[in-house]
C-alpha positions in Angstrom: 20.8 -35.6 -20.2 19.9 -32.3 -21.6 21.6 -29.2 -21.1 20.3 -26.2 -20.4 21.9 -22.4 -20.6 21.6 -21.0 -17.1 20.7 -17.4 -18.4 18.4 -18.7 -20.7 16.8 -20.7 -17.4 16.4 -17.7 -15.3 15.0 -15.7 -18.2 12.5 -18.1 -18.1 11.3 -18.8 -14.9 11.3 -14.7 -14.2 9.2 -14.6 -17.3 6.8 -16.9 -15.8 6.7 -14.7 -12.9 5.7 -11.4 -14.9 3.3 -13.2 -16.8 5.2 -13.4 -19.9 5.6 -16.6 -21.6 4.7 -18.0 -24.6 3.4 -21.6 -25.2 6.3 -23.2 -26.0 8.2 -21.6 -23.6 6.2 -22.4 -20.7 6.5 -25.9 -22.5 10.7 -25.4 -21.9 9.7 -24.5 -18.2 8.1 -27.2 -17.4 10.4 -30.0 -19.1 13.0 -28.2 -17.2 11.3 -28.5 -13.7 10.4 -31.8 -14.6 14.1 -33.0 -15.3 15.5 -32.4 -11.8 14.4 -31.9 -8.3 17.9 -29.7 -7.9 15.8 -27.5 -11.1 12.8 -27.2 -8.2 14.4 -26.1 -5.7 16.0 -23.6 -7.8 12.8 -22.1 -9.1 11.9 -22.2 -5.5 14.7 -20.2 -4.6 13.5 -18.0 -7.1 10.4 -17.4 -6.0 11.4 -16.5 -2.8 13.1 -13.4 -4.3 10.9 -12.3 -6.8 8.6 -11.9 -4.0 10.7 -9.9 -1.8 12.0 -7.6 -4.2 8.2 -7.1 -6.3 6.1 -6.2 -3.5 8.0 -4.3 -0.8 10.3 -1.4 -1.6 11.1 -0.7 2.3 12.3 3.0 3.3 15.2 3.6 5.3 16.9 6.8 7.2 20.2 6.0 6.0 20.2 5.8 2.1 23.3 4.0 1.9 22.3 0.9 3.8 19.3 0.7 1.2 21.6 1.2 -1.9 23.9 -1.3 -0.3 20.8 -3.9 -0.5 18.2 -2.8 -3.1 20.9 -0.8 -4.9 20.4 2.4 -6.9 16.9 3.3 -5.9 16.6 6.8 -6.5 14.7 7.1 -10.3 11.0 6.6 -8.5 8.0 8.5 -9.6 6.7 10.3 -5.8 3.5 11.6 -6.1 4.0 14.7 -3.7 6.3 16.1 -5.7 7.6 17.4 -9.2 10.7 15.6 -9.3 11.7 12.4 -10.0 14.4 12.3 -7.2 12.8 10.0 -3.8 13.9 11.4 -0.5 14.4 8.4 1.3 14.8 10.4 4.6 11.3 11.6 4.5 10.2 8.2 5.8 11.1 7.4 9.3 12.2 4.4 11.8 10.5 1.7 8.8 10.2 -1.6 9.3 7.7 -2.8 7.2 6.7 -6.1 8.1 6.3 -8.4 4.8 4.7 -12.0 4.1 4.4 -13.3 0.8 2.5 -16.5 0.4 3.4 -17.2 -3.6 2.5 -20.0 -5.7 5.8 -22.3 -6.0 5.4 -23.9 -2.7 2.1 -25.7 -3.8 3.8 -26.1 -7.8 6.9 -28.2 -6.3 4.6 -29.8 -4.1 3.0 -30.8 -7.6 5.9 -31.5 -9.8 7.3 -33.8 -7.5 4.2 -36.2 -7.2 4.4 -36.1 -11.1 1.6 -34.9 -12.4 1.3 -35.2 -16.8 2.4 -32.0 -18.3 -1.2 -31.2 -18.5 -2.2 -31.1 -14.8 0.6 -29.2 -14.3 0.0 -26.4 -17.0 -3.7 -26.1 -15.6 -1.8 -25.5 -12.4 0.2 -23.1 -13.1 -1.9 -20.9 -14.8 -4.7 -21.2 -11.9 -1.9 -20.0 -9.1 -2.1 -16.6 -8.1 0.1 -14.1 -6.0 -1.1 -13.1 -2.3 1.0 -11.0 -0.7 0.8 -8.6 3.0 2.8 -5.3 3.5 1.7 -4.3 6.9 3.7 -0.8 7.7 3.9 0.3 11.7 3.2 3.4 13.4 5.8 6.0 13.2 6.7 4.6 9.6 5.5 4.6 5.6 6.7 2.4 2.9 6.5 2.4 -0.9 5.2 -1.3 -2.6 5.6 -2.4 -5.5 3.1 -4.8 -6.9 3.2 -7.8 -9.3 0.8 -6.1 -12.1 3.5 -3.0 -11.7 1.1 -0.6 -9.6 2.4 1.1 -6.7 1.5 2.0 -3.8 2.7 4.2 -0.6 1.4 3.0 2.8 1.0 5.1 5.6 1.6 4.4 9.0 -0.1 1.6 10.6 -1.8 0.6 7.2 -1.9 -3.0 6.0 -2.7 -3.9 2.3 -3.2 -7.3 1.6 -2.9 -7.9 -2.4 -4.0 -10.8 -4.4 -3.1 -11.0 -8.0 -3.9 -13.8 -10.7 -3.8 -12.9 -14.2 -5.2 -15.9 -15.7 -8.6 -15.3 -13.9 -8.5 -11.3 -14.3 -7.7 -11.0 -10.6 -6.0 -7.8 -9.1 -7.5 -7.0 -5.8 -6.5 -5.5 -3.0 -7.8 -5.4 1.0 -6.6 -1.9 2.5 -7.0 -1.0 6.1 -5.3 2.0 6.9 -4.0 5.1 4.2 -2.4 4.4 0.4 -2.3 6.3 -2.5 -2.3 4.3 -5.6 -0.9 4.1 -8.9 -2.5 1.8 -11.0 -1.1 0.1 -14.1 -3.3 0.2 -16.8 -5.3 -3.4 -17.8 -8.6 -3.0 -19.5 -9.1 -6.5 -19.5 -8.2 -7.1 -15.3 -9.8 -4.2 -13.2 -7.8 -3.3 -9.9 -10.6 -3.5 -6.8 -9.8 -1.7 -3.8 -11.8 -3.0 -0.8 -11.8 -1.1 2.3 -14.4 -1.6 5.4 -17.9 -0.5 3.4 -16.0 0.8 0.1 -15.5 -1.6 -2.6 -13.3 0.9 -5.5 -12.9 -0.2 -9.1 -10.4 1.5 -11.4 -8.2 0.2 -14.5 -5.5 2.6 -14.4 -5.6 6.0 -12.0 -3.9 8.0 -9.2 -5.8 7.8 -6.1 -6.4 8.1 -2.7 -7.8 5.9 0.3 -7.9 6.9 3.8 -9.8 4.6 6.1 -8.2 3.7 9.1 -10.9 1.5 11.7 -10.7 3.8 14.8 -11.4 7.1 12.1 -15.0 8.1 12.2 -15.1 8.5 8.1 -13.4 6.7 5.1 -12.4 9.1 2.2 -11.2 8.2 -1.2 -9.9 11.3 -3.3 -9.0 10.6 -6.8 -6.4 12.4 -8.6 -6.6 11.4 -12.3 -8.3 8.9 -13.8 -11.4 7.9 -13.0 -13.3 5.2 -10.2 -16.3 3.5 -9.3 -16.8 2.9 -5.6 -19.4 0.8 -3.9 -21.1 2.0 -0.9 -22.0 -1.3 1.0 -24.9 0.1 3.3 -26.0 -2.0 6.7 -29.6 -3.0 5.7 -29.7 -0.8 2.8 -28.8 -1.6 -0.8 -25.7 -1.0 -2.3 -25.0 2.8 -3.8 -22.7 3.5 -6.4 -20.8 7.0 -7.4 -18.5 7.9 -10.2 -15.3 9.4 -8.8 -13.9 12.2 -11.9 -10.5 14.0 -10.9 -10.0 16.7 -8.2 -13.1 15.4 -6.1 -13.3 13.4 -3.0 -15.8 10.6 -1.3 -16.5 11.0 2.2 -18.3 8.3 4.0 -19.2 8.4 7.5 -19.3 5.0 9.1 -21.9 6.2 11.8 -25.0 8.0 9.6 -24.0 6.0 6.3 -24.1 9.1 4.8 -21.4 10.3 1.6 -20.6 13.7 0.3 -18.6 14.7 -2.4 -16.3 17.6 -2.8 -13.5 19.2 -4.5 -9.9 18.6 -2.9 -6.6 20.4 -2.9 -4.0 17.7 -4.2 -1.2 18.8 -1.8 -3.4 18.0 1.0 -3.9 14.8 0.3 -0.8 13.1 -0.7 1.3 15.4 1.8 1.9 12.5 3.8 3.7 10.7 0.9 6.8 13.2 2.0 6.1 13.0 5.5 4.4 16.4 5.8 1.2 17.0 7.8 -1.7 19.0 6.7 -5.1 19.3 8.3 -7.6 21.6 6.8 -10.6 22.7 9.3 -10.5 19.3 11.6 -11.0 19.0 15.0 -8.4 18.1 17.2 -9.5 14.7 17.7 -9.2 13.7 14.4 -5.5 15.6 14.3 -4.4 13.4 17.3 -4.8 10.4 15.7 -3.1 11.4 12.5 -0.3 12.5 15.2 0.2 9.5 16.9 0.2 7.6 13.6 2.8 9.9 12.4 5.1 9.9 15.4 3.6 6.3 17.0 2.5 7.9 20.7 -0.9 7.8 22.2 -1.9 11.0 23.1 -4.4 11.3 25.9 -7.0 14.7 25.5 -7.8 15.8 29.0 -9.6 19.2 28.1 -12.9 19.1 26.6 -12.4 22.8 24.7 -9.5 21.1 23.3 -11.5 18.1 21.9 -14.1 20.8 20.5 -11.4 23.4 18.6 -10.8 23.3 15.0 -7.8 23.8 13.2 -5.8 24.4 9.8 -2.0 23.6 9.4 0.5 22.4 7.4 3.8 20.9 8.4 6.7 20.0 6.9 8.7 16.4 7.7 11.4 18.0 9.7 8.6 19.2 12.7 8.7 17.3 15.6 5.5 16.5 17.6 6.6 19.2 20.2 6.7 21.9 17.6 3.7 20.7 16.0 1.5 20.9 19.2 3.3 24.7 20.0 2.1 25.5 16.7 -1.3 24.3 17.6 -1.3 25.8 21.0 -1.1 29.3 18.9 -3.2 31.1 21.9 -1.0 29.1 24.6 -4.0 27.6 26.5 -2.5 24.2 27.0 0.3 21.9 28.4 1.2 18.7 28.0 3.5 16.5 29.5 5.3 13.0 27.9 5.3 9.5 30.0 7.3 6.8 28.4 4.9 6.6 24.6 2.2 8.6 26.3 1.5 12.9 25.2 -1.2 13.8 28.2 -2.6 17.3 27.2 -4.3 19.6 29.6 -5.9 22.6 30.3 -3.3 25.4 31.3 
């Protein structure tokens, strides 16, 4: 029997994981796989952590229970900020909920009804990666994806990502808030599709805000440049060409869009757990709120619903101090039941 040089083996099969290979070493692979069921379940093993450690980078509170797991962790780009250095303690109470549905289950499945070394290269090249981060109120997470784009979730987003190289597929479903960094890949463009937005880039900084119960999506690129489909009820498709420092507003009930200029802070505040809110009325804030700190808060005064405001807070505010900050002109209260902020009319 042959034998094989287990370093060698593992370079391999992560290889064939990143896309890697070349013919004759896909060739090794699979005379490999096809040598032993133990080989299989091995690659199956594999899989399984590829998977876990390529598309969800979880953050914690306590930085040393993440080194202890992911180890050294701290040399991450962060797009709100000019260092290199990631605060893991800007991202609270995370626990990022994570299901990866990758190709070995269906290519052991194949190898061990014995398919010719043909079937089973068309096979493999025709898998693809589908993967779901779903992050929960009160919480963000950073992902990492298989085509090496990133991506920060905010809270209560889910991103659903599928990724096939051999067929030039990198999309993703967003429902919720990322900012994205793409990898480059002329040849495989990166498709973000989001309620009525369909976005096409091929290597940029962006981002997408378009949460179901928010009255407008916005996308608000940051270098680069995108194409984003308006999908109109009864109306034909629109498209607009996104160039840096501008934003795409769509609102959901007129189908209308505006663009505008955007301060960059603003936008990917949330990235370090600040919150900023430029001219917005309350309602709007008190859903970004509850995101942030996973309450409902209940408006019981209609000049409350009506007032604009302008803010900026840093990760260390509480919702308390937050809504005192609000309440500049003290014409409110508001008591806390259980998960519940109930504001009213002083």
């Amino acid at each position: 029997m042959e034998k094989y040089d287990e370093k060698y083996i593992e370079d391999l099969i992560l290889g064939y994981f990143a896309q890697e290979l070349t013919a004759s070493q896909e060739e090794e692979l699979l005379r490999w796989l096809q040598a032993d069921p133990a080989h299989r379940a091995i690659f199956s093993r594999m899989s399984d952590g590829w998977a876990t450690a390529h598309v969800p980078l979880f953050m914690a509170n306590r930085r040393a229970a993440l080194d202890g797991f992911f180890g050294q962790q701290d040399q991450v780009d962060h797009p709100g900020s000019k260092s290199r250095m990631f605060n893991f303690t800007f991202f609270r109470n995370v626990a990022a909920v994570f299901v990866a549905l990758v190709m070995v289950g269906a290519f052991a499945y194949a190898l061990g009804k014995g398919e010719s070394r043909g079937e089973l290269t068309a096979f493999m090249a025709a898998q693809q990666v589908c993967s779901e981060v779903a992050t929960p109120l009160g919480a963000t997470s950073k992902v990492q994806l298989p085509d090496g784009s990133r991506a920060w979730l905010n809270a209560g987003s889910c991103l659903t990502y599928t990724y096939n190289y051999a067929r030039g597929i990198r999309e993703v479903q967003l429902e919720g808030e990322a900012y994205f960094d793409v990898a480059p890949d002329k040849e495989h463009p990166f498709v973000v599709k989001s309620n009525n937005l369909d976005i096409k880039v091929l290597g940029t900084r962006f981002n997408v805000k378009s949460y179901a119960n928010d009255e407008q999506v916005k996308i608000a690129l940051v270098s680069g440049s995108v194409n984003v489909k308006v999908n109109q009820q009864e109306k034909e498709a629109m498209d607009f060409m996104l160039t840096p420092d501008r934003m795409l507003t769509f609102d959901k009930e007129s189908n209308s869009v505006e663009i505008g200029a955007f301060r960059k802070r603003d936008v990917v505040a949330w990235t370090i757990g600040e919150l900023t809110f430029d001219n917005q009325p309350f309602t709007q804030i008190a859903k970004d709120l509850e995101r942030k700190f996973n309450v409902q808060i209940r408006i019981e005064s209609e000049r409350l619903r009506d007032d604009i405001f302008s803010g900026s807070f840093s990760s260390n505010y509480s919702l308390d101090q937050i809504l005192r900050e609000v309440d500049v002109e003290r014409r409110y209260t508001w008591t806390t039941r259980k998960d519940e902020v109930i504001i009213r009319d002083k």
